[in-house]
C-alpha positions in Angstrom: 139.8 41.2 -85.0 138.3 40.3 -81.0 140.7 43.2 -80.1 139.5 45.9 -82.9 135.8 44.8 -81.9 136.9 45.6 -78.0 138.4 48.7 -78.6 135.1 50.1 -80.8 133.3 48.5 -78.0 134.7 50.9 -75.4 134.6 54.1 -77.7 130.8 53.7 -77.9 130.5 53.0 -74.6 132.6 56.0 -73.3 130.3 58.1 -76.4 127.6 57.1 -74.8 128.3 58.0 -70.5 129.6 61.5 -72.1 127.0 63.9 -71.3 125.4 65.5 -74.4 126.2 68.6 -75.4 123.2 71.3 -73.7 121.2 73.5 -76.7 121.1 77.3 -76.2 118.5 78.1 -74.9 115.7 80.0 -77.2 113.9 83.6 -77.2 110.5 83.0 -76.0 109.8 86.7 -75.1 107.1 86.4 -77.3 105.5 83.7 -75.5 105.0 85.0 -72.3 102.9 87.1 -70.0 104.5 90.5 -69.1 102.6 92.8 -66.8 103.6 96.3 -65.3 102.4 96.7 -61.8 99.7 94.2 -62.6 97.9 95.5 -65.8 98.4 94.4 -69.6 100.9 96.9 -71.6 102.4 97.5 -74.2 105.7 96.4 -74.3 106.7 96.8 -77.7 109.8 99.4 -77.2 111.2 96.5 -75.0 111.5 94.0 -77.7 111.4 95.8 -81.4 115.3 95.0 -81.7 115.5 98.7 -82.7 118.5 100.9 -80.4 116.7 104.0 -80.5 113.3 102.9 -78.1 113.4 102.4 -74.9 110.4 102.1 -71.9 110.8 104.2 -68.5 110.2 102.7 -65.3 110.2 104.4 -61.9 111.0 103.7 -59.0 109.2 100.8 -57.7 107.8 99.6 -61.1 107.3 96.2 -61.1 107.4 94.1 -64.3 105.8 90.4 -64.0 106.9 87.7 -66.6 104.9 84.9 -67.0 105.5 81.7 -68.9 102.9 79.3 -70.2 105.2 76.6 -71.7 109.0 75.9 -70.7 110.8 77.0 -67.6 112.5 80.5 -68.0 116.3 79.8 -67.9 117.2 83.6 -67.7 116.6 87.1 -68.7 118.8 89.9 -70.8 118.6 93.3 -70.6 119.9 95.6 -72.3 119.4 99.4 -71.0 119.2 102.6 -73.2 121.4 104.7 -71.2 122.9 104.7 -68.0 121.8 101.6 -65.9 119.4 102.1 -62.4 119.1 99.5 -60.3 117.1 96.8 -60.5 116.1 93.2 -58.7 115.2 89.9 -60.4 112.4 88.1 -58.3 111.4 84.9 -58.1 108.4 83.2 -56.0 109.2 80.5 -53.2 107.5 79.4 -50.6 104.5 82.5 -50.9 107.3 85.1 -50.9 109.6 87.0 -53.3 112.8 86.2 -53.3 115.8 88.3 -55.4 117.8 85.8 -57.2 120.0 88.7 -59.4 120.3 92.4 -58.6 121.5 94.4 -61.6 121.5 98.1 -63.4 124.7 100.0 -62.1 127.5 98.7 -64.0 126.9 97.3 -67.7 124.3 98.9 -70.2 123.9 94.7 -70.7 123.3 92.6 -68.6 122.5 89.0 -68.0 120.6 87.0 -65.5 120.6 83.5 -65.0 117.3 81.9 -63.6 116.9 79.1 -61.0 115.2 75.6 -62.4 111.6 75.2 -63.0 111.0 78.9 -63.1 108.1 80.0 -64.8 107.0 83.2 -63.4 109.5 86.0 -62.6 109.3 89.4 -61.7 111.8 92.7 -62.5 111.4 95.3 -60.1 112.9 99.5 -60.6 114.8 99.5 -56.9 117.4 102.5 -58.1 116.9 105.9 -57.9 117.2 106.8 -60.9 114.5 105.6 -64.0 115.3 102.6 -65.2 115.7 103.0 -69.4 115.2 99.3 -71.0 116.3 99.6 -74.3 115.4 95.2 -75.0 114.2 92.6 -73.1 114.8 89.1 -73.7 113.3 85.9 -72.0 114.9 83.1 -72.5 113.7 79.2 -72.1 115.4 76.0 -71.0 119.3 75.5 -72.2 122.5 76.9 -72.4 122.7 81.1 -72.5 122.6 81.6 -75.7 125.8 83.1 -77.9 124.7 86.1 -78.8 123.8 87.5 -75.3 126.6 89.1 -73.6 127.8 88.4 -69.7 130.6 90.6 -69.1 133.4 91.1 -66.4 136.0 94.2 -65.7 139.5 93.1 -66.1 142.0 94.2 -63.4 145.2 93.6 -66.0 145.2 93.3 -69.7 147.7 91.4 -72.0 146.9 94.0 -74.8 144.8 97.5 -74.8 143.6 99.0 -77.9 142.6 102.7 -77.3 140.7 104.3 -80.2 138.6 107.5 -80.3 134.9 106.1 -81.2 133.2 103.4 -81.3 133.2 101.3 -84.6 137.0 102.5 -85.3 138.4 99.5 -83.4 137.1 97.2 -86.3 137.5 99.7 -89.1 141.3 100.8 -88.7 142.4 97.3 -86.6 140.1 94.6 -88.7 141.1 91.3 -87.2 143.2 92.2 -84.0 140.2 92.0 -81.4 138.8 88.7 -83.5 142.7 87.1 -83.1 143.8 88.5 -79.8 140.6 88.4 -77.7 138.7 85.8 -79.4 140.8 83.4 -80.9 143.7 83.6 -78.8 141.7 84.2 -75.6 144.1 87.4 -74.5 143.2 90.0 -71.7 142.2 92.9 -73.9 140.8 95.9 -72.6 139.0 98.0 -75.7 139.3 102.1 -74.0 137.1 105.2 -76.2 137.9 108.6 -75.9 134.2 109.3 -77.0 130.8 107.6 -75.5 128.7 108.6 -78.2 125.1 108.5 -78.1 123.0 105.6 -76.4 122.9 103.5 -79.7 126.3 103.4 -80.5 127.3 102.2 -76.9 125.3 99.3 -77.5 126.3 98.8 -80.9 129.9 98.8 -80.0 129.1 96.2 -77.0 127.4 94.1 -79.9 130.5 94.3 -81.9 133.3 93.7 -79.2 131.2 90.5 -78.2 131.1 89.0 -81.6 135.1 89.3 -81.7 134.8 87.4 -78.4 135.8 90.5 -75.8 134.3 89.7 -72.7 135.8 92.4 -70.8 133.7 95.3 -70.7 135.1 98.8 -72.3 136.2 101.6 -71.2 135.6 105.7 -71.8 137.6 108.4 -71.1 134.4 110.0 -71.8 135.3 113.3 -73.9 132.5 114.7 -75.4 132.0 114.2 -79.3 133.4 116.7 -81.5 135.5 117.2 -84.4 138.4 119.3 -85.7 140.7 118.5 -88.2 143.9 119.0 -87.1 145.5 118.1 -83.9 145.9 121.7 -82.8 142.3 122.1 -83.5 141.6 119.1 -81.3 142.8 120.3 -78.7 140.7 123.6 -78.8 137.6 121.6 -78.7 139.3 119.2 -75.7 141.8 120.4 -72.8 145.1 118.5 -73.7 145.9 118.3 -69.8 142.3 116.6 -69.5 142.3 114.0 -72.2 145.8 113.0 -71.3 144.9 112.6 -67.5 142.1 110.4 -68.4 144.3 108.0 -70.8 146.9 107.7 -68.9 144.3 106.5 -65.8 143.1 104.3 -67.9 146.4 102.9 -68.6 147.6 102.5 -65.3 144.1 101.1 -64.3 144.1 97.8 -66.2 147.7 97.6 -66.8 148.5 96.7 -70.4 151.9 95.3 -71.8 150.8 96.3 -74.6 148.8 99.4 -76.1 147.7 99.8 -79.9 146.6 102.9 -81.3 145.2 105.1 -84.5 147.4 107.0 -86.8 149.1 110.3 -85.6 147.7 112.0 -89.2 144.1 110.5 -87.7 143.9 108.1 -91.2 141.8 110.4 -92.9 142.4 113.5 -90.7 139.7 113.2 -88.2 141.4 115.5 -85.3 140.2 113.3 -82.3 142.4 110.1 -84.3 144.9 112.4 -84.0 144.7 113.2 -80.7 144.0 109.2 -79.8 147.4 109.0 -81.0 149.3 112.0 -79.3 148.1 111.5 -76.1 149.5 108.0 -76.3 152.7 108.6 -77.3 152.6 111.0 -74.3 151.2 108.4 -71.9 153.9 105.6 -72.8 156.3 107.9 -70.5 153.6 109.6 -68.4 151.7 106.2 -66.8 155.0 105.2 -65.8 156.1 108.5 -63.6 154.4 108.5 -60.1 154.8 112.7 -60.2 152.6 113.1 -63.2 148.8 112.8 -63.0 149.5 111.5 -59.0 145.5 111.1 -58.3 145.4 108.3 -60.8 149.2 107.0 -59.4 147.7 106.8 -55.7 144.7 105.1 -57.2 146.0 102.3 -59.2 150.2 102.6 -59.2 152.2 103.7 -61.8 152.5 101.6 -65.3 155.1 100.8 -67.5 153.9 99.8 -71.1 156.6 97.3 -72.7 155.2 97.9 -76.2 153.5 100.2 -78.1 152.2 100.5 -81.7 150.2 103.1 -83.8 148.3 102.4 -87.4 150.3 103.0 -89.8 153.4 104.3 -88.3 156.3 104.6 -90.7 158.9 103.2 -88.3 159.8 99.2 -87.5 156.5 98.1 -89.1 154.7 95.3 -88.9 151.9 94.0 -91.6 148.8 91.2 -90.0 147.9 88.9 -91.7 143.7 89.4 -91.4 142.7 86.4 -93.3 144.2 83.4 -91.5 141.3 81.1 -90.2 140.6 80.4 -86.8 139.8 77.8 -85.0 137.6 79.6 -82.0 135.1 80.7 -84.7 134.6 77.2 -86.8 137.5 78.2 -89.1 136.2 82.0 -90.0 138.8 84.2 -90.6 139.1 87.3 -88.5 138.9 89.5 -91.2 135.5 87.8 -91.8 134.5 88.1 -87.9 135.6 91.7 -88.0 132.8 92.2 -91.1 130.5 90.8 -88.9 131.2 92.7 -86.1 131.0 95.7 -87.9 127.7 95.2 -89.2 126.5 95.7 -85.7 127.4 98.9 -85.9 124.0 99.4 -88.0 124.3 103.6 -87.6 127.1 104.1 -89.0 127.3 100.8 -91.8 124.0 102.7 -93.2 126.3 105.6 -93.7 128.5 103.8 -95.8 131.1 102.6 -93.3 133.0 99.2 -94.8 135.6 97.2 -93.7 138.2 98.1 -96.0 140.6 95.4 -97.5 143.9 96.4 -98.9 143.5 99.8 -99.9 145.8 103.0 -98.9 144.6 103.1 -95.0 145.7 99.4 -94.7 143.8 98.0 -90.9 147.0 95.3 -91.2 149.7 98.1 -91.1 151.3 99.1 -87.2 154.6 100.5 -86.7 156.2 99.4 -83.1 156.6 103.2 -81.5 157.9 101.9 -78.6 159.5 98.8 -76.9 161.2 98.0 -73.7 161.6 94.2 -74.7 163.4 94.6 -77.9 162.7 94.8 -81.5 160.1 92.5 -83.4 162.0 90.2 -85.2 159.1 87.9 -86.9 157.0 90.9 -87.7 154.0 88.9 -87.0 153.0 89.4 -83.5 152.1 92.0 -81.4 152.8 90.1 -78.5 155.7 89.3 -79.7 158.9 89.4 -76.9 156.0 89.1 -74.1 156.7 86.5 -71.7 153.1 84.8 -71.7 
């Protein structure tokens, strides 16, 4: 019994030296003071939570946040469009001092504060207007979940390449939530198409609920459909679209690439294009002669695996609905609904996550390999040496 009571003893004492577990910190945008060059303003585009409003500021703008209660612990942005630069300022010692300089990389962006800052300014410096889209303040604790802080990822464990945003959850369901999130994988999400302003920050919304913290890529074709593939490739050069894939490839390096369906799942010509251009870059990434700019730039790349959606050949079926233990025992078929109700332009078109019907998102065929066939049929990763 002494030795029970001695044992308990020393688990409450080691409970009680750990250090307890720091709250996210909370939106107090709301609660503060923001002025623009000085003077009172409306700043209601900045914070409606709504993708299509954004506020302008020129060069030289300077926005100045003030809070009356706690201590500001950082600040998200999140720009419209194409980011300009920007400083964060704080105030020490009667002068202005840039703690975080931003806009020219990620449409979001966050910026951790010092301590006992309660009065911070955000100041235009780029050339270009800067487009804030939202504008968080946040007070004392931990960055908050939600609020994305996002690096560029020099070689990935896995790539998914899709045409648009919103058709890496609808025709791969649970592959970013397992891979990326659960799993904690490299895995660099590429687009053929941009979109408009809304959807880029939609699809950032969505790839950071699956837990991708490596920021997308974009081949950056403009946004048109055909139906076919020959159609396709009317509307886009094949020589062009290829060129940029296959950079993209040999820029972060994948072992291994998964893809849409060569018939485009329900015909949509740039799915099928996604998916020829592929097939094509599987060879092409790895051949110094072809596409040399992007050779000289980054090195050629062998891919050791590659899969499509639904390809007839060596298949393998997912299993979307096992829970996981990054995201408190959700399964990623549930984190993929959430992620896809992100996507709030095109779920109010009637996009779903679709569960077992003919265009199954657990269904790949293994197109390629250079490490052997899948013999579990349960893994994409499988035969990579980890």
């Amino acid at each position: 019994m002494h030795k029970r009571l001695l044992i308990l003893l020393a688990v409450l004492l080691v409970a009680l030296a750990a250090p307890a577990l720091a709250e996210e910190a909370r939106d107090i945008t709301k609660e503060c003071t923001i002025k623009m060059n000085g003077k009172n303003f409306i700043n209601k585009p900045m914070t409606d939570r709504y993708y299509e409003t954004q506020y302008q500021l020129r060069l030289g703008t300077v926005l100045e946040v003030e809070s009356k209660g706690e201590a500001i612990s950082g600040v998200f942005i999140q720009h419209h469009d194409r980011p300009a630069g920007l400083e964060i300022q704080i105030e020490k010692d009667g002068q202005w001092q840039v703690v975080g300089e931003g806009g020219c990389k990620y449409l979001t962006e966050w910026f951790p504060v010092p301590q006992d800052v309660t009065k911070l300014r955000i100041v235009s410096v780029g050339d270009l207007r800067l487009f804030i889209n939202e504008l968080y303040i946040y007070g004392e604790g931990e960055r908050p979940a939600r609020v994305h802080s996002w690096e560029d990822l020099e070689k990935a464990d896995l790539m998914l390449l899709v045409a648009h945003p919103d058709d890496d959850l609808l025709w791969f369901c649970g592959l970013l939530p397992t891979y990326a999130g659960d799993r904690d994988l490299e895995v660099q999400v590429a687009y053929l198409v941009p979109s408009t302003p809304r959807r880029r920050l939609e699809l950032l919304d969505g790839l950071w609920t699956c837990g991708v913290e490596d920021y997308p890529l974009f081949a950056n074709m403009r946004d048109n459909r055909a139906d076919t593939l020959s159609g396709q490739y009317k509307l886009w050069s094949k020589k062009v679209v290829l060129d940029r894939v296959v950079g993209l490839v040999r820029q972060v390096k994948p072992d291994v690439i998964v893809t849409q369906d060569v018939n485009g799942e329900y015909g949509h010509g740039a799915h099928r294009v996604v998916a020829d251009v592929t097939m094509l870059a599987v060879e092409q990434a790895a051949d110094a002669t072809c596409f040399p700019d992007s050779a000289l730039r980054y090195g050629p790349w062998q891919i050791k695996k590659c899969y499509l959606h639904l390809y007839p050949e060596n298949q393998i079926t997912m299993d979307w609905h096992q829970p996981l233990e990054a995201f408190g025992g959700e399964t990623s078929y549930e984190v993929a609904c959430r992620a896809l109700e992100c996507h709030k332009s095109q779920t109010l078109r009637g996009w779903e996550m679709a569960d077992g019907d003919k265009l199954h998102n657990d269904l790949f065929g293994l197109y390629y390999s250079a490490v052997g066939p899948d013999v579990a049929g349960n893994d994409l990763l499988e035969n990579i040496v980890k």
